[in-house]
N, C-alpha and C positions, 0 to 999 in steps of 0.2 A: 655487510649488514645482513644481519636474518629476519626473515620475518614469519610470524609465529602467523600460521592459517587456520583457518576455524569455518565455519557455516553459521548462516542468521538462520533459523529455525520460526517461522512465523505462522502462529494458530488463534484461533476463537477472532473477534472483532477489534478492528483499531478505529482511531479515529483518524478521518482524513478528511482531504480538499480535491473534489473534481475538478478535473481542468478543462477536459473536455471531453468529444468523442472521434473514436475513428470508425467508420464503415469498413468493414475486410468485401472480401470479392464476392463471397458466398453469402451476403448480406448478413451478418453474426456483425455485433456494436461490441467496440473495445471501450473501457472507461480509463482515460490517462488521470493518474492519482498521484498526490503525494502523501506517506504516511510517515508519519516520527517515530522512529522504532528505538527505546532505550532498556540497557543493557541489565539482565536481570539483578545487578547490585544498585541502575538505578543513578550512576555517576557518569555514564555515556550516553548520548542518544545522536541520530544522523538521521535527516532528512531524505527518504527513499523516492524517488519518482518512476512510479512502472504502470505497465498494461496490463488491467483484468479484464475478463470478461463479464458483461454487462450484470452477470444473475451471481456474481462477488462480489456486488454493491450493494447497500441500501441506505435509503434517505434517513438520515438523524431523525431522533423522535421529536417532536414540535414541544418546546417547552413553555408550561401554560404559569 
């Protein structure tokens, strides 16, 4: 079996779900996220779970 390799390339804002936080040693706050990244034709997407740092967040805009 071959398999064909490539890179997720990921820019500007997604939307996601906080999950939580983690403290590092040097008191810096990690945000564990999940974000849905689908595939620029739009026919694949995969649920990501990973660590940004706290100021690669921000809170969705309140909808009125």
């Amino acid at each position: 079996m071959r398999v064909k390799t490539s890179a997720l390339y990921m820019s500007g804002y997604l939307d996601g779900v906080q999950n939580f936080w983690a403290k590092m040693h040097d008191n810096q706050w990690l945000a564990g996220i999940t974000v849905r990244v689908t595939d620029a034709g739009g026919n694949n997407s995969v649920e990501i779970d990973m660590l940004v740092t706290a100021d690669a967040i921000t809170e969705a805009p309140s909808v009125s």
